[in-house]
C-alpha positions as CSV (number, residue, x, y, z in Angstrom):
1,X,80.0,-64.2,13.5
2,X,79.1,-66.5,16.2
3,X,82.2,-69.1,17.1
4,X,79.6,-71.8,16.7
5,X,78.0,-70.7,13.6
6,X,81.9,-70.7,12.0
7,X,82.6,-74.3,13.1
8,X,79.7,-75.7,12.1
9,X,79.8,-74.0,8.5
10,X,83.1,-75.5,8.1
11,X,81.7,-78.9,8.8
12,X,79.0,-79.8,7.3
13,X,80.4,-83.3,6.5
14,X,80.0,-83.8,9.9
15,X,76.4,-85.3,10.7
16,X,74.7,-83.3,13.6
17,X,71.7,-85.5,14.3
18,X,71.5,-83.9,18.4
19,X,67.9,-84.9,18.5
20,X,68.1,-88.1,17.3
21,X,67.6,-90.3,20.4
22,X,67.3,-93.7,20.4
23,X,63.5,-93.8,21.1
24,X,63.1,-91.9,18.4
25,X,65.3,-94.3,16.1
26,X,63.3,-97.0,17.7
27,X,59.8,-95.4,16.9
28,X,60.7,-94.3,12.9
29,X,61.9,-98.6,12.9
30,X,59.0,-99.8,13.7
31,X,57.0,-96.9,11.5
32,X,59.3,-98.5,8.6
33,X,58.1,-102.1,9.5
34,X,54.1,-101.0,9.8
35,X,54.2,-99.5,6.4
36,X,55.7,-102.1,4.8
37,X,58.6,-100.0,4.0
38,X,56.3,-98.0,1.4
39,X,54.0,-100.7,0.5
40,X,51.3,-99.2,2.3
41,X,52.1,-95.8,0.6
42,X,52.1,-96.9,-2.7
43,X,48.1,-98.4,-2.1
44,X,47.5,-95.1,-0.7
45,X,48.8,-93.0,-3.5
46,X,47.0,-95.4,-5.9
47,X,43.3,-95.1,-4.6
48,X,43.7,-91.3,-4.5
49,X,44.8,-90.1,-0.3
50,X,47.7,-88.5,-1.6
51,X,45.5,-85.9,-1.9
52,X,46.0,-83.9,-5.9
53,X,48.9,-82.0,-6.6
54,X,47.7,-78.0,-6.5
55,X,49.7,-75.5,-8.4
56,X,49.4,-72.4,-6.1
57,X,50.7,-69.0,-8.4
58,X,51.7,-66.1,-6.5
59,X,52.4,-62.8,-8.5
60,X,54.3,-60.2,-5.7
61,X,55.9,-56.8,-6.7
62,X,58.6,-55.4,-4.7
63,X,58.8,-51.5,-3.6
64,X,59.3,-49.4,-6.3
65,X,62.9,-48.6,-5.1
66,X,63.8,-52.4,-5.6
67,X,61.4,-53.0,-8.8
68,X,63.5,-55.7,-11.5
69,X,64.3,-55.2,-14.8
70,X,62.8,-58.3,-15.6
71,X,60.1,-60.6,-13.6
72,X,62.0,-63.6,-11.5
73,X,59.4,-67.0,-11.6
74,X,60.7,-68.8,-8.0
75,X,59.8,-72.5,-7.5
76,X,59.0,-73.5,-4.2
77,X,59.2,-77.6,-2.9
78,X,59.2,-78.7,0.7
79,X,58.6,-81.3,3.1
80,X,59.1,-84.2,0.7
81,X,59.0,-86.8,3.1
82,X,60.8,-89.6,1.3
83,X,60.2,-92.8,3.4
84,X,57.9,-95.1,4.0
85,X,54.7,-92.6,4.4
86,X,55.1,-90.9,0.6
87,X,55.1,-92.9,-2.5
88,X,57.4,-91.0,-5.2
89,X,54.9,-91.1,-7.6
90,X,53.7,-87.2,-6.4
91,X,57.9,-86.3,-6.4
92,X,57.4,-87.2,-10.5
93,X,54.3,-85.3,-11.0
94,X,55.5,-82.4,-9.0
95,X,58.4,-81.9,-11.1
96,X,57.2,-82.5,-14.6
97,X,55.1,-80.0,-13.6
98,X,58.1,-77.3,-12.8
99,X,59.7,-78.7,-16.1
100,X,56.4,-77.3,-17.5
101,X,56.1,-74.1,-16.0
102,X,60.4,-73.0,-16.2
103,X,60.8,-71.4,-13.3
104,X,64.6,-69.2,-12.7
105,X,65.1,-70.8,-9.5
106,X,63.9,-73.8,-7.2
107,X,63.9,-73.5,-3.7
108,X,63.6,-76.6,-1.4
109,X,62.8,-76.1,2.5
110,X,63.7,-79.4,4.1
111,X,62.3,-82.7,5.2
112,X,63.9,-84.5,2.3
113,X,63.5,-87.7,4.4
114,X,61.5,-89.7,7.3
115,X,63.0,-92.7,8.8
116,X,66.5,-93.5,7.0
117,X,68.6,-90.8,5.1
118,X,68.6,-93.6,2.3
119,X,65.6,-92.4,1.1
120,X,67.0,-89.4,-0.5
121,X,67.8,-91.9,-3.5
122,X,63.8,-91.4,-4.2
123,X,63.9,-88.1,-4.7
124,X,67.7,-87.9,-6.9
125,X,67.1,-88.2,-10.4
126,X,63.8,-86.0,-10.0
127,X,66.5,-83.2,-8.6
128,X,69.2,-84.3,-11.3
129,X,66.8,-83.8,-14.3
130,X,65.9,-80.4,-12.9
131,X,67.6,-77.7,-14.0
132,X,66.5,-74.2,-13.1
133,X,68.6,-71.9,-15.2
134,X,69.8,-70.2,-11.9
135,X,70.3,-73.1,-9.5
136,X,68.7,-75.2,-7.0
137,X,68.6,-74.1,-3.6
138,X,67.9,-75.8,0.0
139,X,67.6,-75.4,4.0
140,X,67.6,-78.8,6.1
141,X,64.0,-79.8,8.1
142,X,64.2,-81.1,11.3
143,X,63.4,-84.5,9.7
144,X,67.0,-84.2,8.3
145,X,69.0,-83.4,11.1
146,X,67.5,-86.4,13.3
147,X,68.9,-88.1,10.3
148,X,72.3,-87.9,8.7
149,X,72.2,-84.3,7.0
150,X,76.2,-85.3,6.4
151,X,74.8,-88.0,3.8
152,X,72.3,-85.8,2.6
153,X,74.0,-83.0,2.0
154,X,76.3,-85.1,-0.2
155,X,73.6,-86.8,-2.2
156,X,71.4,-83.4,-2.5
157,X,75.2,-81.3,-3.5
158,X,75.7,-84.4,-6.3
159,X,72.2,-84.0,-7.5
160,X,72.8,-79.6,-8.3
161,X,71.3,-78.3,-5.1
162,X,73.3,-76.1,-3.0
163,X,72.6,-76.3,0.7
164,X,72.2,-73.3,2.5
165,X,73.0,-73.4,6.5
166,X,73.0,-70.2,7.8
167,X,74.6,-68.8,4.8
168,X,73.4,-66.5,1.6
169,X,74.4,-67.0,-1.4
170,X,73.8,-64.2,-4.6
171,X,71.9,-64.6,-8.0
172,X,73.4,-64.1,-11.3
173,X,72.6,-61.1,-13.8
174,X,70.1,-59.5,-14.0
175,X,69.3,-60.7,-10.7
176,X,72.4,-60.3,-9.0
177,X,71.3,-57.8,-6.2
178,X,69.1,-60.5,-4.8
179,X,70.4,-63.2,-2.4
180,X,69.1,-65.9,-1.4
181,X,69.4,-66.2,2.6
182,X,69.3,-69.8,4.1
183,X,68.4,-69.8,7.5
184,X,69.0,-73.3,9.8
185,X,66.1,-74.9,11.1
186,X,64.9,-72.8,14.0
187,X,65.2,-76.0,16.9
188,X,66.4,-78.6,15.6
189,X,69.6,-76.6,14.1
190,X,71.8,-73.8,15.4
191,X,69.9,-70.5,13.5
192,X,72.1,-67.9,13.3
193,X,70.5,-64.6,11.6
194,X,73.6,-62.1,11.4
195,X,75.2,-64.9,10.0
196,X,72.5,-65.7,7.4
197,X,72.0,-62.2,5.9
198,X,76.0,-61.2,6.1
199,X,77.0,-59.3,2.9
200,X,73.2,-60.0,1.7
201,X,72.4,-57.9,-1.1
202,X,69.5,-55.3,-1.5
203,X,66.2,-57.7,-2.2
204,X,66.5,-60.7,0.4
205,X,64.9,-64.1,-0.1
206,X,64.3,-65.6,3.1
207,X,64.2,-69.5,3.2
208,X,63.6,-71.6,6.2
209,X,62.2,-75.0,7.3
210,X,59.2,-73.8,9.5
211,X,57.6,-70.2,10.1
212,X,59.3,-70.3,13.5
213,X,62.4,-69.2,12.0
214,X,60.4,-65.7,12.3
215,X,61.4,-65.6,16.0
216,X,65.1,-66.1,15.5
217,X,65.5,-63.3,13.3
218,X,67.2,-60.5,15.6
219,X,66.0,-57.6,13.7
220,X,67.1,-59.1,10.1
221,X,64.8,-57.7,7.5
222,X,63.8,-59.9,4.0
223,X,61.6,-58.8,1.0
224,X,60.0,-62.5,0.6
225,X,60.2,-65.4,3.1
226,X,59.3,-69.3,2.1
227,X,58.3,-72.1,4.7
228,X,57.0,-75.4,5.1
229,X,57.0,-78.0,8.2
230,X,53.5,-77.7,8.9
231,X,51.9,-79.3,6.2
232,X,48.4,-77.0,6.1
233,X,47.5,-80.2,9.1
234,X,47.9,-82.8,6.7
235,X,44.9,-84.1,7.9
236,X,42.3,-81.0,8.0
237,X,38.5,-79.9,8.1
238,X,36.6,-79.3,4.5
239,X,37.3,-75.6,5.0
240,X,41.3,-76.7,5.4
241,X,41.3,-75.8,9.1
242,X,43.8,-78.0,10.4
243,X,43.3,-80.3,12.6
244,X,47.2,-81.3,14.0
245,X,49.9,-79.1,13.2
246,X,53.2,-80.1,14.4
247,X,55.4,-78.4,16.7
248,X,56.4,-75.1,16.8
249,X,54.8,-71.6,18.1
250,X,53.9,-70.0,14.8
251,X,52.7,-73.3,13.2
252,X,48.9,-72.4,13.5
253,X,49.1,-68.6,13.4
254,X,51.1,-69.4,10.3
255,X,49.6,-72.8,8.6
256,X,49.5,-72.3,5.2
257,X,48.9,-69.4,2.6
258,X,50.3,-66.2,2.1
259,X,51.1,-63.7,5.0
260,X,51.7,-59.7,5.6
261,X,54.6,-59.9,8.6
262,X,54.2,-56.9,10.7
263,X,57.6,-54.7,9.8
264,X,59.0,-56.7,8.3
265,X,58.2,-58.6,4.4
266,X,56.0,-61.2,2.8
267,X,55.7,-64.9,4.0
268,X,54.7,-68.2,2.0
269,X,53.6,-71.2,3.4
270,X,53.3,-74.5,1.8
271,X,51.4,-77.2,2.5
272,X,54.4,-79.9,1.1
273,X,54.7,-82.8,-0.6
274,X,55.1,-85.5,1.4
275,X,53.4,-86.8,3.9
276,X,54.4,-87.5,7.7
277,X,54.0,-90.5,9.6
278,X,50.3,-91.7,8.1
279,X,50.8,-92.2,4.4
280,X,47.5,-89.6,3.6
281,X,46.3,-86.0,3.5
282,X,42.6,-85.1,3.8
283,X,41.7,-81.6,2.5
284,X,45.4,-80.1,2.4
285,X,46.6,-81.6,-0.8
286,X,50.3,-81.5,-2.0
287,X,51.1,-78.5,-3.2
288,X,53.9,-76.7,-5.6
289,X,54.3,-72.8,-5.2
290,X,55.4,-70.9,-8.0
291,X,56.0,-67.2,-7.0
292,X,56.1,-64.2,-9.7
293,X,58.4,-61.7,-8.2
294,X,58.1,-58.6,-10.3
């Protein structure tokens, strides 16, 4: 265990925020001001460039030396966005639709927030009134940390979700030789793999902001891996071809969909909920993934 890894797992009440410099503080302010502080949003969800919530259903079956004893239905939320750019109107639909469908588990991969950490309170009582029969689990986005993850941490841990940083944490029976294994955002955070899969049990669940995290994994292997951060573009051609992705190596290779990774498991990437910066997404709608691991 690295000696930064330790500190920083022991204090987490501490807000990080190392990238948050004040140009950037001064560029999310006036992104606040120009949308009206979400009145520009809420006209956007209204006429429809939200984009429509899609459902996307993966079924996956493990090796047959790690089959289940019964099938696990994962939930899969990310890049939420609360702020100024997302009106919270596709947070409600999104999770009567998990209140629908029952899933064991709900993962969340990060961007909780743009702009202020106060946001969060637009996404609480959708989190409170969700209760996945074997808990809610979260990474940070690099959205957060430019923020006050301290704050959010609180809010999300007061709301049932359990934030992962660098750290795994085990499922209950029958599940309990599957962990799920929070890795920190790959730049804006301090990733630390050994640390991540310590004491991880046989079936590993990878979860991570952005598909970058694949690069910081020294040799750690994992069944299933979820992501988000790139948002399928956000703004993309008919066929879904984005057109911007943000940063990050693997963010084109690894845009949105389902993925084979070469030695090592499978990897899922969402599209989000939220949106970034321009409250609208052309052909790369919202989308909820609900996995089938069997």
């Amino acid at each position: 265990m690295s000696t930064l890894s330790h500190t920083r797992q022991h204090t987490m009440h501490i807000s990080r925020g190392k990238h948050n410099r004040l140009w950037r503080r001064i560029g999310e302010s006036i992104l606040d001001s120009l949308l009206m502080k979400g009145w520009i949003a809420k006209l956007s969800y209204r006429c429809g460039l939200h984009g429509e919530l899609s459902i996307t259903h993966y079924n996956l079956r493990l090796a047959p030396e790690k089959q289940l004893s019964t099938p696990l239905k994962i939930a899969f939320l990310t890049d939420f966005h609360a702020g100024p750019s997302t009106h919270s109107g596709i947070f409600d639909q999104a999770f009567k639709a998990i209140a629908d469908l029952k899933p064991d588990l709900l993962l969340l991969g990060g961007d909780f927030v743009s702009c202020k950490a106060a946001y969060v309170s637009h996404l609480i009582p959708n989190l409170e009134a969700c209760t996945p029969r074997l808990g809610k689990f979260a990474v940070f986005g690099n959205h957060d940390l430019w923020k006050d993850d301290a704050y959010l941490g609180q809010r999300l841990s007061s709301a049932g979700v359990k934030i992962l940083v660098n750290k795994q944490i085990t499922l209950s029976a029958p599940f309990d030789h599957i962990s799920i294994c929070g890795i920190d955002d790959p730049w804006t955070g301090s990733p630390d793999a050994p640390l991540t899969f310590k004491e991880a049990k046989t079936i590993r669940v990878l979860l991570m902001h952005a598909p970058d995290g694949l690069l910081l994994l020294n040799q750690e292997k994992f069944d299933l891996a979820f992501a988000g951060h790139t948002h399928g573009g956000q703004i993309a051609l008919k066929d879904g071809t984005p057109i911007l992705l943000p940063h990050g190596p693997l963010s084109r290779k690894y845009h949105h969909g389902y993925f084979d990774i070469v030695g090592n498991g499978k990897l899922i990437v969402s599209r989000g909920i939220g949106c970034s910066n321009l409250p609208i997404r052309i052909y790369a709608d919202p989308e909820l993934v609900i996995c089938n691991l069997e």
